[in-house]
C-alpha positions in Angstrom: 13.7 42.1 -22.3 16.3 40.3 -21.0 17.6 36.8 -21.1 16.1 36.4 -17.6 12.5 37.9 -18.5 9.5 36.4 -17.6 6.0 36.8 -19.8 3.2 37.6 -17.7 -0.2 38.6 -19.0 -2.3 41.0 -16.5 -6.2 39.9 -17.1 -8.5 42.3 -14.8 -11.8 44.6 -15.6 -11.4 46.7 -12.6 -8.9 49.9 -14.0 -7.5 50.1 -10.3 -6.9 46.4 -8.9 -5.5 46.4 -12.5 -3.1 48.9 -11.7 -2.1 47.6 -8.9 -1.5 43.8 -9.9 0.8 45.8 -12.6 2.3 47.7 -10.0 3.0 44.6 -7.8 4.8 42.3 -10.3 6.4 45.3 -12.2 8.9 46.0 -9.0 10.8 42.6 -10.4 12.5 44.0 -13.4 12.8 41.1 -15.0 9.0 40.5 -15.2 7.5 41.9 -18.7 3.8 42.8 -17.6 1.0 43.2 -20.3 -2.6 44.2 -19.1 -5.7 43.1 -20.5 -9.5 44.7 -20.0 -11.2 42.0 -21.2 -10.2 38.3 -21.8 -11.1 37.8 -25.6 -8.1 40.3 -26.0 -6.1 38.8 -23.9 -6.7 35.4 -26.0 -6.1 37.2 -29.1 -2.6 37.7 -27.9 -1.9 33.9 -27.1 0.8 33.5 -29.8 3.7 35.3 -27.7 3.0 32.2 -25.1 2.9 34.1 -21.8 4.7 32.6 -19.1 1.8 33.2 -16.8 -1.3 34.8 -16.8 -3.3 36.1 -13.8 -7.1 36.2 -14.5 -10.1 37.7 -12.7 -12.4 35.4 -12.2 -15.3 37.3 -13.1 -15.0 38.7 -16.3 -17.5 41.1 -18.7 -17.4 38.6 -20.9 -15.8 34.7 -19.7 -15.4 33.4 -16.5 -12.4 31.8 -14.7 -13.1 28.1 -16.3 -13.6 29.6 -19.7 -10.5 31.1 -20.1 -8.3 28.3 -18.8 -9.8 26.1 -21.3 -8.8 28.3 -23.7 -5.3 29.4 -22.7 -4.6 25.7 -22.0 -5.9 24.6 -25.4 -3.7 27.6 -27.6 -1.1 27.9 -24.8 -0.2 24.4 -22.7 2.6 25.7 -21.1 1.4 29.1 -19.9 0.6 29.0 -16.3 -2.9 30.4 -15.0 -3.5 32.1 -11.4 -7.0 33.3 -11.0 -7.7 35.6 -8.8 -11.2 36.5 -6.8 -13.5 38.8 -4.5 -14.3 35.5 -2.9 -12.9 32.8 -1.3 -15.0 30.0 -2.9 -13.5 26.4 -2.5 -15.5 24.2 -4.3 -14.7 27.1 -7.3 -10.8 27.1 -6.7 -10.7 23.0 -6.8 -12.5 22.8 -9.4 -10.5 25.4 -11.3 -7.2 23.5 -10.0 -8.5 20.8 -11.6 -8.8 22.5 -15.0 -5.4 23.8 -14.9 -5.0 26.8 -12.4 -1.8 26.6 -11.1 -3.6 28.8 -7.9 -6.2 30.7 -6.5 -6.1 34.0 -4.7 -8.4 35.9 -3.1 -8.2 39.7 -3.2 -6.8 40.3 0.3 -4.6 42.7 1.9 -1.6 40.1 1.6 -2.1 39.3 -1.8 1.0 41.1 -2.8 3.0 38.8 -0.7 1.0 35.9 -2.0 0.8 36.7 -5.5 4.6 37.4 -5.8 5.8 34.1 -3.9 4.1 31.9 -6.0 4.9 33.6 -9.3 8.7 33.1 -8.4 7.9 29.5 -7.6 6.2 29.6 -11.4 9.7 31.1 -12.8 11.6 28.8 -10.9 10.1 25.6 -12.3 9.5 27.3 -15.4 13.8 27.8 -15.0 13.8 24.1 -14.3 11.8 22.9 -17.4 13.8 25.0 -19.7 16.7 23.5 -18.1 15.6 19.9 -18.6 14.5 20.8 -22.0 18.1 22.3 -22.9 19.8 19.3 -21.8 17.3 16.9 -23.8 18.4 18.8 -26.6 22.2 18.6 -26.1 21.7 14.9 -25.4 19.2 14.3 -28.7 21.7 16.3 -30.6 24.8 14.4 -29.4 23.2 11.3 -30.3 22.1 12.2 -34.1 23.2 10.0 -36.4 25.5 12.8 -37.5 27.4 13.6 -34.7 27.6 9.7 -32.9 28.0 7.4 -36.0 30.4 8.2 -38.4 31.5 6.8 -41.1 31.3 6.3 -45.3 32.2 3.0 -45.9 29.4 0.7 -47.8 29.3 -1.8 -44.2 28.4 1.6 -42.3 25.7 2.3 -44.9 24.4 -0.9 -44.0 24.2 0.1 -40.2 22.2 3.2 -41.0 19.6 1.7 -43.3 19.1 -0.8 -40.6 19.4 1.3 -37.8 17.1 4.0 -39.4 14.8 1.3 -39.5 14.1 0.9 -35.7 13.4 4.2 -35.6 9.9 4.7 -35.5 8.7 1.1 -34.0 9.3 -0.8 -31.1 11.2 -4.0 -32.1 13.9 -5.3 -29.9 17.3 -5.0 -31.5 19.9 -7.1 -31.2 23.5 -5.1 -31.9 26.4 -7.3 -32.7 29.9 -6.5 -33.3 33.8 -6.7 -31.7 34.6 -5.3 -28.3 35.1 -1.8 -29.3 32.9 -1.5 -32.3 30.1 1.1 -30.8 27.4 -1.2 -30.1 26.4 1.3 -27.0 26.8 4.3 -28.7 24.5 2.9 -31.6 21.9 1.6 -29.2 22.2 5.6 -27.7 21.1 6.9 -31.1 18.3 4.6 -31.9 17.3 5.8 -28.4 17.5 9.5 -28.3 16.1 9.4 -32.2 13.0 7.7 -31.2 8.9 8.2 -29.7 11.1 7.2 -26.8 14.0 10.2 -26.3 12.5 12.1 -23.5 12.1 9.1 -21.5 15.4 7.0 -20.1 18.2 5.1 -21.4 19.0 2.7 -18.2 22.5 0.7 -19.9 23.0 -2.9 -18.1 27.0 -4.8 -18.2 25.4 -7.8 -17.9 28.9 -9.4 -17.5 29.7 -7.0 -14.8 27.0 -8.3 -12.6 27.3 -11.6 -10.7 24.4 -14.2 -11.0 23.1 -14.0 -7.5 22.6 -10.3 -8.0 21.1 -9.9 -11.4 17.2 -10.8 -10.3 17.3 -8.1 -8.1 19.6 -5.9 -10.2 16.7 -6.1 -13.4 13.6 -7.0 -11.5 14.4 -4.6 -8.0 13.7 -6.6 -4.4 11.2 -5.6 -1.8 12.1 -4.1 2.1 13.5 -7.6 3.8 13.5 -9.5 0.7 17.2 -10.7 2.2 20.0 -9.9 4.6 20.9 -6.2 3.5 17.7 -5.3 1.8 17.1 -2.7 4.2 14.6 -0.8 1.7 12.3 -1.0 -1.2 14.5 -0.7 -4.8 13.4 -0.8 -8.1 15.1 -2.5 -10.7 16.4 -1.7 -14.3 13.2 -2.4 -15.9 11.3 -0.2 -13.9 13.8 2.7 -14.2 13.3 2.7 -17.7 10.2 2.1 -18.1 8.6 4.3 -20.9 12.6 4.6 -22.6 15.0 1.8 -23.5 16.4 -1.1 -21.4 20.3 -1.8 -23.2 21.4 -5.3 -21.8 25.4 -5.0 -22.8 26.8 -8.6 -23.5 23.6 -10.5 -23.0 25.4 -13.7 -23.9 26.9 -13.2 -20.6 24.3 -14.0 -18.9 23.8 -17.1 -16.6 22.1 -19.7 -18.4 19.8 -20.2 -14.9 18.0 -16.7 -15.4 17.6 -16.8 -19.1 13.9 -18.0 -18.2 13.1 -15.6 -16.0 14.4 -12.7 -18.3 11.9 -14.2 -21.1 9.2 -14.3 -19.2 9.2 -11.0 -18.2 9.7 -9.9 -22.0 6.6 -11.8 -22.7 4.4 -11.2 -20.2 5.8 -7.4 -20.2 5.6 -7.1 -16.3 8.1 -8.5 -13.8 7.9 -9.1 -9.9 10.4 -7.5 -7.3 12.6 -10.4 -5.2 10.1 -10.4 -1.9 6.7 -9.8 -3.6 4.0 -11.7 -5.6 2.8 -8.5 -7.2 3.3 -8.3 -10.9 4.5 -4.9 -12.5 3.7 -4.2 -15.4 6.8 -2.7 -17.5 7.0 -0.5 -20.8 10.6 -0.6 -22.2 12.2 -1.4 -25.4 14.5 -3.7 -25.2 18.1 -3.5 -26.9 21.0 -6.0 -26.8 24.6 -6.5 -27.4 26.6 -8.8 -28.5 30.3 -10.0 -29.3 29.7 -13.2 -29.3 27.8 -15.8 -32.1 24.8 -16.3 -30.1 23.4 -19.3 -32.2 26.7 -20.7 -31.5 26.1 -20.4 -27.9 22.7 -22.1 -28.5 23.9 -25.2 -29.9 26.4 -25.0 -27.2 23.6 -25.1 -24.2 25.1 -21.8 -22.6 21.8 -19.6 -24.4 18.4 -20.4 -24.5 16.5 -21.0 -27.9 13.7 -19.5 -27.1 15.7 -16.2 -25.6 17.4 -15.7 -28.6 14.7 -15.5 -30.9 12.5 -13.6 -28.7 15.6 -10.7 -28.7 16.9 -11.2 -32.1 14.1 -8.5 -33.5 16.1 -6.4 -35.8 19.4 -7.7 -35.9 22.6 -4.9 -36.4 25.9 -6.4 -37.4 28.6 -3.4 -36.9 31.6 -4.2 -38.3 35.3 -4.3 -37.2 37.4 -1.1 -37.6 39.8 -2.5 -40.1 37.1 -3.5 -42.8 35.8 0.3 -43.1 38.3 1.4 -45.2 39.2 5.4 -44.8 36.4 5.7 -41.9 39.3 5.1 -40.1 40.5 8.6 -41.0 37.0 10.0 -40.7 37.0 9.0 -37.0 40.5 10.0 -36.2 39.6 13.7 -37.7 36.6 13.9 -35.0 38.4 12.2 -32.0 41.1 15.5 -32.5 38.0 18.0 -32.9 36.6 16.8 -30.3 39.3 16.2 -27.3 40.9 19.6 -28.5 37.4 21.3 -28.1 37.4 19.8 -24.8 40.6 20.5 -23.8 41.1 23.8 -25.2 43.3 22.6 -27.0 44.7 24.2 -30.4 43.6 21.7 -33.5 46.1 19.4 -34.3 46.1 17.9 -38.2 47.1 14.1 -39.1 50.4 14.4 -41.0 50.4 11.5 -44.3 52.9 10.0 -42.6 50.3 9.6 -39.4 47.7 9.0 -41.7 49.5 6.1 -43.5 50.4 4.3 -40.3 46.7 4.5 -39.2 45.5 3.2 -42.1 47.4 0.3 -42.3 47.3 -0.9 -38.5 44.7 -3.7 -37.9 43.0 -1.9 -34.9 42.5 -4.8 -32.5 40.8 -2.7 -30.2 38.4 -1.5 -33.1 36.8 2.7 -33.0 37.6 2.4 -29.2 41.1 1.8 -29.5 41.1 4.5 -32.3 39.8 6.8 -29.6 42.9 6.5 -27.2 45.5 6.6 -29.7 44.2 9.5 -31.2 43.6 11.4 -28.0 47.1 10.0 -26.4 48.7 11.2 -30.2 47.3 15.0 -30.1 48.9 15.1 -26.0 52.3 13.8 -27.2 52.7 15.9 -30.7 55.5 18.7 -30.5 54.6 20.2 -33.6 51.5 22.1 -34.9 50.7 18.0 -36.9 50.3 14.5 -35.4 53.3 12.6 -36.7 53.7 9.2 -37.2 56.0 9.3 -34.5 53.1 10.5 -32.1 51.1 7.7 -33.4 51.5 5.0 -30.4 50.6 1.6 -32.3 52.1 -1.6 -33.8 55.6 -1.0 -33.4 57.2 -1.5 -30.1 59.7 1.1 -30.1 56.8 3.6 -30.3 56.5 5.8 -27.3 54.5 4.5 -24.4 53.9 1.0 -26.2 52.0 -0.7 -23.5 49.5 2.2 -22.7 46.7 1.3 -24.7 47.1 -3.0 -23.5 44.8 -1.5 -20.5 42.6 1.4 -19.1 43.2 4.0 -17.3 42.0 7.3 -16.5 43.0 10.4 -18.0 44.6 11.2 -14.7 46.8 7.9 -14.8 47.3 8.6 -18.8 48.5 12.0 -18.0 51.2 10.7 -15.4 52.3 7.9 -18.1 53.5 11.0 -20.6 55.1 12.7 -17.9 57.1 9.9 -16.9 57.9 9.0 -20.5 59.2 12.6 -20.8 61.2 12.2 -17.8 63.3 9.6 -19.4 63.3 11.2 -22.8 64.4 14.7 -21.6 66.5 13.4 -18.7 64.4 14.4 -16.1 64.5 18.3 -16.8 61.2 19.1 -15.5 61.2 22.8 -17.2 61.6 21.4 -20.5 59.0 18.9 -20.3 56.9 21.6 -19.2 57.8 23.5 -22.4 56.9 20.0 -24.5 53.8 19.3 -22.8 52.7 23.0 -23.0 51.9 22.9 -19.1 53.0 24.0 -15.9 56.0 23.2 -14.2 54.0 22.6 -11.2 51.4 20.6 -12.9 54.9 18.6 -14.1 55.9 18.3 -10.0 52.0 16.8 -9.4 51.8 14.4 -12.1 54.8 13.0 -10.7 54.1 13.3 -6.5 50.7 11.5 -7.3 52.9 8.4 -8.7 55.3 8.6 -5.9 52.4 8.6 -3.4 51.0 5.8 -4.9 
């Protein structure tokens, strides 16, 4: 078989329609056909999980409803086509109704008709697996392993408390510096939960003016205001069934605080335009750099809010107080952007490590992130030197880069630039540095001129 094959079980008394169905889906050779006489045998064989199987309707010893129950009930995922001498359809609804993906009629076109809809079986079969795989890459990205890292006794903290919002549906409130993680932590609880396959809809709440956030969350009807040309949904809806991350909910204008709790207590909200309540099924998780109670006894956040989204509180904490996680986390940022890049692996040096560990990182894991990935670009030699490490002291090449970001297009004409002045402007041997083209060199540098 190859990686391409396709499972499909041939289930037919007569010897020559049985034959021929063989014959027909056999001229694919990426179809793997096995025929049955009977369909207790073909039952018996259930554990290989057909792709498809393609059943007479009449059978010596079950009939067409019969044996979908039973490949359905062993089998879920294995697709059913029954085939018949008649053309019955109050007997092909009702066997569409009890899983048949179709119903054929023996007919001079059935060849045509039976092999167009078994590619339209392998193609959304090809389209599940598909979804599936990427599930799994996003569920295995998002382990605890792989997307929170760290030793130090505050990050055993996290875990224990993050572990416990596993396998409930609390709200959790995530609190921590700019930088800390809070969205990759909410991710994890997320794609580690009853809740993976469904989505993770991520909210800025500071990035979204008042006047728009009702209908960002809660979605607006057709005419609900100038511009609202159609029916959209908001954030609640989106994820319904998954998790709803609200990113710097003390952000949010004081004058829809009510409205946000309501719809956490009544579980439903209604679209700007309509007086029709939906109902919603999300799990809500928040973030936080601020001291929300502070904010209470300051007026800007309501009471009642807080304690309705407080639920399992996370405190992550800032960079500097996790000791040599800081080392742990540089180690992956290297793996990880050289993987990506293609890049050979590039060590820490002790002098690189030393400076790392005794900067205050501002920034926290985020500005870890940059410096790390900017370090690997700029080291000449087969380590990261200290000297590659841009941080704390101001004669450090490119000392400004991380005060602000940019893409890794804009990053990428910084170095060159840099290089320009350091290698005075000898664009082959910057090339020879940077281990790229001397093209690549003359791009970087047209797309700032151009600018």
């Amino acid at each position: 078989m190859s990686e391409n094959s396709f499972l499909i079980y041939v289930v037919e008394d007569n010897e020559w329609y049985n034959k021929l169905l063989v014959h027909t889906l056999s001229l694919n050779p990426d179809y793997e056909i096995v025929s049955f006489k009977n369909g207790k045998d073909a039952l018996k064989e259930l554990e290989r999980e057909p792709d498809l199987v393609t059943v007479d309707y009449r059978l010596p010893d079950l009939n067409g409803f019969d044996i979908i129950d039973a490949i359905k009930a062993d089998s879920p995922s294995t697709e059913v086509i029954v085939i018949s001498e008649q053309e019955e359809i109050e007997t092909a609804i009702g066997l569409m109704r009890e899983g048949a993906y179709d119903y054929l009629v023996k007919s001079k076109d059935i060849r045509d008709r039976l092999l167009k809809t078994v590619e339209h079986i392998r193609q959304n079969l090809g389209l599940r697996r598909e979804v599936q795989k990427l599930q799994k890459e996003v569920k295995q990205k998002y382990t605890f392993k792989n997307s929170i890292i760290g030793n130090s006794q505050q990050m055993q903290r996290v875990f224990e408390m993050t572990q416990k919002a596993l396998n409930n549906n609390i709200s959790v409130m995530i609190n921590g510096e700019t930088g800390t993680g809070k969205e990759v932590v909410a991710k994890a609880i997320h794609f580690n939960s009853n809740r993976q396959s469904k989505p993770f809809v991520a909210v800025n709440v500071a990035a979204i003016p008042a006047e728009l956030f009702e209908s960002e969350l809660f979605g607006h009807e057709k005419g609900a205001f100038t511009g609202a040309n159609s029916r959209r949904i908001g954030k609640f809806e989106e994820a319904d069934g998954g998790t709803l991350f609200l990113d710097e909910i003390g952000e949010m204008d004081i004058n829809f605080q009510a409205k946000l709790l309501r719809a956490l207590q009544e579980k439903e909200i209604v679209r700007i335009g309509s007086n029709q309540p939906v109902k919603t099924n999300c799990r809500i998780i928040v973030a936080t750099n601020r001291d929300l109670l502070t904010e209470v006894k300051n007026g800007n956040f309501r009471q009642d809010l807080y304690y309705r989204l407080i639920g399992l509180p996370i405190v992550l904490p800032p960079l500097r107080e996790r000791d040599n996680d800081v080392l742990l986390l540089a180690h992956s940022f290297i793996q990880s952007f050289c993987k990506e890049n293609e890049m050979p692996l590039k060590p820490l040096s002790e002098t690189a490590k030393n400076k790392l560990m005794t900067y205050t990182w501002p920034g926290n894991v985020r500005e870890l992130k940059s410096v790390i990935e900017l370090a690997v670009v700029l080291a000449n030699s087969e380590k990261i030197s200290a000297d590659d490490i841009s941080i704390g002291n101001p004669n450090d090449a490119l000392p400004d880069v991380m005060g602000e970001e940019m893409t890794m297009r804009e990053y990428k004409q910084r170095i060159v630039l840099k290089y320009m002045e350091r290698y005075n402007n000898d664009t082959k041997l910057i090339a020879e540095k940077l281990a790229i083209g001397q093209t690549t060199v003359y791009r970087l540098l047209n797309e700032v001129n151009d600018k």
